[in-house]
N, C-alpha and C positions, 0 to 999 in steps of 0.2 A: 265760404263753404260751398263744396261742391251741389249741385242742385239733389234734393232728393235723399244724400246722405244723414245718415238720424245712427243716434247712437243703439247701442244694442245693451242688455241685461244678461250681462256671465255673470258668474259667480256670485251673485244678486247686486251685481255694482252696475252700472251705467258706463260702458266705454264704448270706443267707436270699433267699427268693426274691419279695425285693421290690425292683423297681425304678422308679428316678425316672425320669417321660418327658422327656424334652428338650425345651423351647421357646426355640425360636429367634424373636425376636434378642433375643438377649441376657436373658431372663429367667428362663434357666439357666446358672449358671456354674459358675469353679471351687468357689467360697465354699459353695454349695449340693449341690455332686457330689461333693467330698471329703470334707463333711461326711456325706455318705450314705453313702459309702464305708467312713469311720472307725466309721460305726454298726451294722457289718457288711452292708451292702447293696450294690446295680449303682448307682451315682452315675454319672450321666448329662451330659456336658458340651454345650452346644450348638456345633453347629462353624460358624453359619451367620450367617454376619456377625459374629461373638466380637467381644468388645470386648478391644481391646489397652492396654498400660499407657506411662505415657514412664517413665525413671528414676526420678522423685516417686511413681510410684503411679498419679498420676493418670490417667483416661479418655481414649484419643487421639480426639480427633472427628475420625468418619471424612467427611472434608472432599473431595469431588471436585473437582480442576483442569482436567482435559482438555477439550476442545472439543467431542469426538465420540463418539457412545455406545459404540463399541469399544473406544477408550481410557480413556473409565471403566468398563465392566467390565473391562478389566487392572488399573487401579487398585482395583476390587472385588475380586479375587480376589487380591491382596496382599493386601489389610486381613483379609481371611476365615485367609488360609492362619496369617499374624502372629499374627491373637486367637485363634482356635482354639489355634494349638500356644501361648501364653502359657497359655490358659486351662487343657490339659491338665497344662503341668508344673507348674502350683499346684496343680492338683487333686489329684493326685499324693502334691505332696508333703504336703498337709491330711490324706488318708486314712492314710497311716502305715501303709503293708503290709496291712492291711485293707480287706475287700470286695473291690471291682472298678471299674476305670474305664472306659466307653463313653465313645464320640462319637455323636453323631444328626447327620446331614443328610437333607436333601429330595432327593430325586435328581432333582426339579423344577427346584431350584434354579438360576442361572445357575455354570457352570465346576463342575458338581458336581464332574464327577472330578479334573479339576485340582486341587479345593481338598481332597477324599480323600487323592490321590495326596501333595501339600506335608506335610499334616498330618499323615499316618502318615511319612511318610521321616523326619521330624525330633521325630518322639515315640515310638521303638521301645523297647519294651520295658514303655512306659508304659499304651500302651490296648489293653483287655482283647477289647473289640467297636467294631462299626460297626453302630449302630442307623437302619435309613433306608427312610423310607414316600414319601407324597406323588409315584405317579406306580409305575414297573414295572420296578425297579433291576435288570436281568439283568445288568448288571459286576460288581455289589458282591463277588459271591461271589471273580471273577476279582481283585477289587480288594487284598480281603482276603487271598486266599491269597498277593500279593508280599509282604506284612509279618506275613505268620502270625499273622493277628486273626480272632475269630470275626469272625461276621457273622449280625444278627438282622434280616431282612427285615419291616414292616408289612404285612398283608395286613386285607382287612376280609372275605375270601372262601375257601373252599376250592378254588372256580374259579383264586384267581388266584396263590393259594401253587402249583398245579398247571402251570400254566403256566411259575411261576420258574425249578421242579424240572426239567422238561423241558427245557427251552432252556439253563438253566447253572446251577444249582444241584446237580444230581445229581453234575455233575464234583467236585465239592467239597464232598464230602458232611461230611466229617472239619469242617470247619470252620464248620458251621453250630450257633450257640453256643446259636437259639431262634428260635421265632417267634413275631412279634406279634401278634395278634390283635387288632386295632383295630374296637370298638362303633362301626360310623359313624354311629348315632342318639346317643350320647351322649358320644364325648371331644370333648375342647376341641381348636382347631385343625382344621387342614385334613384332609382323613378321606377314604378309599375308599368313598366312596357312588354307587353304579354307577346307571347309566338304567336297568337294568331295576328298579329299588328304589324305592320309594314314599317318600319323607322325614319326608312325613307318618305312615308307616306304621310304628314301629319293630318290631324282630322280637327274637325273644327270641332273647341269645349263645348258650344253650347246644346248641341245636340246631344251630349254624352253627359253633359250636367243637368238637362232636362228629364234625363233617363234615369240620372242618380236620384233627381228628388222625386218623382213620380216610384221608384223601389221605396224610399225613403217614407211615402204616402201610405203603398201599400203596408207597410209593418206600423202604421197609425202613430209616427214621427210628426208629430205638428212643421207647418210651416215655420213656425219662428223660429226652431232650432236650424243654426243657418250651414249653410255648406260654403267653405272656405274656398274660392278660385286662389288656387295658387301655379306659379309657372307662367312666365310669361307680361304678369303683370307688373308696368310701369306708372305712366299716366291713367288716372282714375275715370276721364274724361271719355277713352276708349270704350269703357264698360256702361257706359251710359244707360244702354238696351237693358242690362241686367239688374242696376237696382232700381226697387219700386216694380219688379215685374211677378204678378201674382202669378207666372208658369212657372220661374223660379224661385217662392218664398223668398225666404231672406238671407244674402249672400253678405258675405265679409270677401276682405281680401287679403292673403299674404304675400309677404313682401320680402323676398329670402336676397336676392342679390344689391338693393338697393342698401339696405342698410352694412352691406361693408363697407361702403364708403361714406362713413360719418367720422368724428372727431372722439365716438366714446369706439367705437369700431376697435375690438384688439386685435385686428390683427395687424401685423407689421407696414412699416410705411412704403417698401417697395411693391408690399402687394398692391396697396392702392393705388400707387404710381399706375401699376401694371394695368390696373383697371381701366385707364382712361386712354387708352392704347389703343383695348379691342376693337374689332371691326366688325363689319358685321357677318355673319359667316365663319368668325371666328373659334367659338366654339362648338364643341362638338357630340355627338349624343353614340356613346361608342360601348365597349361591349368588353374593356380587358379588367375590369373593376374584379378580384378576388370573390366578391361575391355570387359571381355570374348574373347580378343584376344586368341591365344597362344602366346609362349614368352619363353624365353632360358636364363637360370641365372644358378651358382652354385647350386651344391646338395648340401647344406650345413643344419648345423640342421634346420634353420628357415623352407626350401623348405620340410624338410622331415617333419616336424612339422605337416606342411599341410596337405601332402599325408597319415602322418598316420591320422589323421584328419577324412579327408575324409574316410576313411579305416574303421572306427567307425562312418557307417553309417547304417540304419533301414530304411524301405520305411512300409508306415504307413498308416492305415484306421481310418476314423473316427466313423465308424460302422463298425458291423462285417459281414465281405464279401468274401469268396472265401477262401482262408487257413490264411485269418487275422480272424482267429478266437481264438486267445488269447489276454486278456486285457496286456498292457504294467504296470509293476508296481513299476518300479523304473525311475528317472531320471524327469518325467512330474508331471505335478499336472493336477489330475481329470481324469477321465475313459476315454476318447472319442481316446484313441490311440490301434488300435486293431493292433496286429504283429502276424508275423508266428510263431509258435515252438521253431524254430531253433534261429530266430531274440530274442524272449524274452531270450533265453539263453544265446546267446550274448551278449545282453544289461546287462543281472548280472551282467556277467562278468566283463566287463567293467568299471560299477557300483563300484564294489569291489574292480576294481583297481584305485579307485581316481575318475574316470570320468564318475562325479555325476547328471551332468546336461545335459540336450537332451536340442537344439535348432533346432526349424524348421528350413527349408531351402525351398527355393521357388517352389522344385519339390516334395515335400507330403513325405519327409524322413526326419528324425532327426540326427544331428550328436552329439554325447557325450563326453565335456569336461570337465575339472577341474573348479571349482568354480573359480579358477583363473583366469583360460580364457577366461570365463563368461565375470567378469568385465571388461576385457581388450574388447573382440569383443564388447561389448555393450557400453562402454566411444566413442572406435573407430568410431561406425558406427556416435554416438551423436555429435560427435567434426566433423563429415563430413565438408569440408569446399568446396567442388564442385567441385576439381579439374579434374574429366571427365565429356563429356557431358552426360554421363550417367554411373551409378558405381553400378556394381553388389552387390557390400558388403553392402554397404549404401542404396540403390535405390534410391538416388538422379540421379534426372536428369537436362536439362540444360533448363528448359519449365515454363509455367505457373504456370505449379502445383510444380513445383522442385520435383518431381516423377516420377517413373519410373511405379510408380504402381502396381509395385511386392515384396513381402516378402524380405527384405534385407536378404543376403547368408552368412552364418556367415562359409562357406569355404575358401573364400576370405577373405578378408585382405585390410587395408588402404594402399595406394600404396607413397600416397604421404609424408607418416609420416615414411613409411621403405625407402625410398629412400633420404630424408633429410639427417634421422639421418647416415646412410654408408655414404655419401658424408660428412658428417662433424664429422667422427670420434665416428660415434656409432659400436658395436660389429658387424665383418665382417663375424660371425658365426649368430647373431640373428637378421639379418635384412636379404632385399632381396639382391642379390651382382649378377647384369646381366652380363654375360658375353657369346661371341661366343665361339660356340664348338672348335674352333682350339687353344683356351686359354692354355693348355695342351703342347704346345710349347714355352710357356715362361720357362721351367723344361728342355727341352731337346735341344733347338737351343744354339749353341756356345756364338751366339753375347751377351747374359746372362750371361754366366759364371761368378762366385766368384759372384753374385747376383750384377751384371753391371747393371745401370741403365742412359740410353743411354738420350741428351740431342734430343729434335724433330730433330734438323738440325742433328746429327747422324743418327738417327733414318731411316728420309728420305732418306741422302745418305747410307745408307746401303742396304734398298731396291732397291734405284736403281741399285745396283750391279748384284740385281735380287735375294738376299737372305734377 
């Protein structure tokens, strides 16, 4: 046992204060959260697009019929509400009165509350919390208090736990089960990394985690409700300073990229392979996510795809004005694109090498791809099925008009069609593959060696060794 570590009281049960983060879609399930569960830990289910099962077992492919983007996100928000509570009452039943079971969602998501609201009616008694970042969840609290579940908010700020508090958190104070504390320089996935923050720049947790729980003080949060370090976190032995230290009450830790590679882990077996590959340096904390989060996946060719993408871009006039004073004459049809010099010489180039077609983009520049890509970005954005409440690539939004009412960004990407396919065994090189920067020690930590693949209950008793 690691020096100092002591179990903690969720849900009035005794577990250790280690939790699984949730990745969604689908590459956290029940298999993996009950198994954390039964190992005395928070087992984490993902509720965000869950994969549901037919009678056999088998995986339902979530198949869209409807014609119009409204009526596939209703048929999104059945599939969501279906796999989620499937996923819960397996997980459930895996842990065996042991531990605890959370849900995560995005509050980005498309139909969040809806698909909250579905999945707690018809799993009472079974989930423990409602884990939920990705955007400024001020219902959660309200959400949670109709089926008496905590509720552990992602913040990456003491700004913006501050803000929760104020607006509707304070009401419901009794039911706040934790708070996250999300590294937005180093977990995996989509992360609170605000404009005033440097990307480039990472800053050290503990000064920003002192600050959350000193906000945390002032709204009269007792110390024992603990604040979750998540991001980043591998070896328990690193965090030594942090537990037992009365500046920071009492910390838990999440644990979102280690446990894909376990043996209850669903996602496919090339991804894992893929894992023990990284390097370090390898992934990256980038900015083409639909959501206009940032967000931290492999550099893999899909991500560099992007970036050279973007890289073949031209910022454009529709008259001639200032140094757009040459007509653009390849890639568009019809006169009304005036470029600099330099930019029309680029575009040839381009041009000549395969990438024939300029697509606007919502900020007055064109970016130029292959005919290929063409029909791929323009199928993508058409089969949009609404799964954010609002989606850079697509400009669906989650409203009246189901728009966003800006130019769809053909930088971006369907998020929820690359992240199916990796979780069910599409190419770990041409989809998105999220993982935290400390991924890069799956290649260099011992307990891997000869490519071991640890089952959860290893897993967590190895951690608590403190490695």
């Amino acid at each position: 046992m690691f020096k100092g570590l002591k179990p903690i009281v969720y849900n009035g049960r005794e577990v250790w204060p280690l939790v699984e983060g949730g990745k969604g879609v689908a590459a956290t399930n029940h298999a993996s959260a009950g198994a954390w569960a039964a190992a005395g830990g928070i087992g984490t289910v993902s509720a965000v697009n869950a994969d549901s099962y037919d009678p056999e077992g088998k995986i339902v492919p979530q198949i869209y019929k409807a014609l119009t983007r409204r009526e596939r996100h209703e048929e999104l928000i059945a599939y969501a509400v279906e796999g989620a509570v499937q996923q819960v009452k397996r997980a459930f039943d895996i842990a065996g009165g042991k531990g605890a079971i959370n849900i995560n969602v995005l509050w980005e998501m498309g139909g969040a509350q809806r698909v909250l609201n579905g999945v707690l009616e018809r799993t009472r008694g079974m989930v423990a919390g409602v884990t939920c970042g990705a955007g400024m969840p001020y219902k959660l609290s309200e959400i949670a208090a109709s089926y008496n579940v905590h509720y552990l908010p992602i913040v990456s700020s003491a700004r913006a736990f501050r803000a929760l508090w104020k607006r509707a958190y304070s009401k419901v104070a009794h039911l706040l089960g934790a708070v996250v504390y999300e590294d937005p320089w180093l977990a995996g996935g989509h992360n609170g990394l605000s404009n005033a923050e440097d990307p480039l720049k990472p800053e050290d947790p503990y000064p920003r985690v002192k600050a959350l729980r000193e906000t945390l003080r002032e709204g009269g949060i007792p110390d024992s409700t603990p604040i979750v370090m998540a991001g980043g976190v591998w070896y328990l032995r690193d965090w030594n300073d942090w537990i037992d230290n009365p500046e920071l009450g009492q910390i838990a830790f999440q644990y979102g990229t280690r446990p894909l590679l376990t043996r209850e882990s669903p996602i496919p077996e090339g991804w894992k392979e893929r894992l023990m590959t990284i390097e370090e340096g390898d992934v990256l904390l980038h900015r083409f996510s639909p959501t206009g989060f940032y967000s931290s996946a492999v550099r893999n060719p899909f991500l560099r795809n992007l970036e050279a993408r973007s890289e073949r871009q031209i910022a454009f006039s529709t008259q001639e004005a200032g140094d757009h004073v040459f007509q653009l004459d390849v890639g568009v049809k019809g006169k009304n694109f005036w470029v600099t010099r330099n930019d029309l010489l680029r575009a040839r180039e381009w041009f000549g090498a395969g990438f024939t077609d300029a697509l606007k983009t919502p900020d007055n520049t064109l970016v130029f791809v292959t005919p290929q890509e063409k029909v791929e970005i323009r199928k993508d954005q058409a089969d949009c099925m609404g799964c954010l409440s609002q989606c850079l690539f697509s400009s669906w939004a989650d409203t009246e008009t189901n728009s966003t009412g800006r130019l769809a960004d053909p930088r971006s990407f369907c998020i929820q069609k690359t992240l199916q396919e990796i979780a069910h065994g599409g190419d770990t090189e041409q989809n998105l593959m999220f993982a935290g920067h400390a991924a890069f020690n799956f290649k260099r930590d011992p307990f891997y060696s000869n490519g071991f693949v640890p089952t959860v209950k290893q897993l967590v008793d190895r951690i608590l060794t403190g490695d």
